[in-house]
N, C-alpha and C positions, 0 to 999 in steps of 0.2 A: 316435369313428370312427377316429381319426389312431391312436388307441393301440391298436385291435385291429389295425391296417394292423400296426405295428413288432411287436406281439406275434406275428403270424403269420408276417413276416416272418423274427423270432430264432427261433421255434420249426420252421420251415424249415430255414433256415441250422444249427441245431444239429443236425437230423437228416442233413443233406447230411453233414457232417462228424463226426459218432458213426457213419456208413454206412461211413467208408473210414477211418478211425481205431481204433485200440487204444491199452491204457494198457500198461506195463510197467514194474516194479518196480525201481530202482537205489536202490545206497546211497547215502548223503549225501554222502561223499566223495567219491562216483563224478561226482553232481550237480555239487557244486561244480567238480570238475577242468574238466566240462565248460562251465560258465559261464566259465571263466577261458580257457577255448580258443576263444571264439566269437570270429567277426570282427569283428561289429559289434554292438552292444546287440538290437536286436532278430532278429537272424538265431535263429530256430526250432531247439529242436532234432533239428528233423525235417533240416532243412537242414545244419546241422551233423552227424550221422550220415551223412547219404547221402556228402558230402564226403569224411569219414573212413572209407569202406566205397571209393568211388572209390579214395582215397588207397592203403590197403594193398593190394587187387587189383592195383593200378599198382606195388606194391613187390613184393608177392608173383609177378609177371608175370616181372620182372628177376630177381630172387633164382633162381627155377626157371632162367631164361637163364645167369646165373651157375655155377648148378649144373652144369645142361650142359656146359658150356664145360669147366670144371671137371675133366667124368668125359670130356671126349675128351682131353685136355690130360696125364691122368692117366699112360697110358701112357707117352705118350714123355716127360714127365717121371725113368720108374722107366729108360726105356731111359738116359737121360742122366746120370744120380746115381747109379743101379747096376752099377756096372761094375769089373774089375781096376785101370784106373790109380788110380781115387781111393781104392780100398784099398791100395794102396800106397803112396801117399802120405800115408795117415793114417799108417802104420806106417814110416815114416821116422822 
C-alpha cells in the first residue's frame, strides 16, 4: 500500500513538472561553462538562466541609456572640435 502511495505520488509530481518544463539542446561546452558559473552546487539551471537573462536586460537597459546620451552629446561635441581655431592650430 505505502509503495503505490510514493508511486502515485512520483507519477504526479513528474507530470506537474513535464506540464511547465521543456528540454533544450546545448553543447558540452556550453554545459560545462555553465556548471562553472553557478552560485551554489545545487542552484538549477533553470535559476541560473533566468539570472543571466535578468542580468543582460539590466545591461542592455544602460547600454541603450548610454547610447542616448551618446547621440545628444553628439552634436555639441562636432560644435566644440569642429571649428576654425583648432584648425589652425593644427597647422601651426
Amino acid at each position: 500500500m505505502e509503495n503505490l502511495i510514493y508511486n502515485k505520488y512520483i507519477i504526479d509530481y513528474r507530470k506537474d513538472i513535464m506540464a511547465e518544463s521543456t528540454t533544450i539542446q546545448l553543447d558540452k561546452e556550453l554545459l560545462e561553462e555553465l556548471k562553472k558559473v553557478k552560485e551554489y552546487p545545487r542552484q538549477t539551471y533553470n535559476e541560473l538562466i533566468e539570472k543571466m537573462i535578468k542580468i543582460f536586460k539590466n545591461v542592455k537597459k544602460n547600454n541603450q541609456y548610454d547610447e542616448f546620451l551618446h547621440r545628444i552629446q553628439k552634436q555639441k561635441m562636432k560644435e566644440l572640435w569642429d571649428n576654425k581655431e583648432d584648425e589652425e592650430w593644427e597647422n601651426v
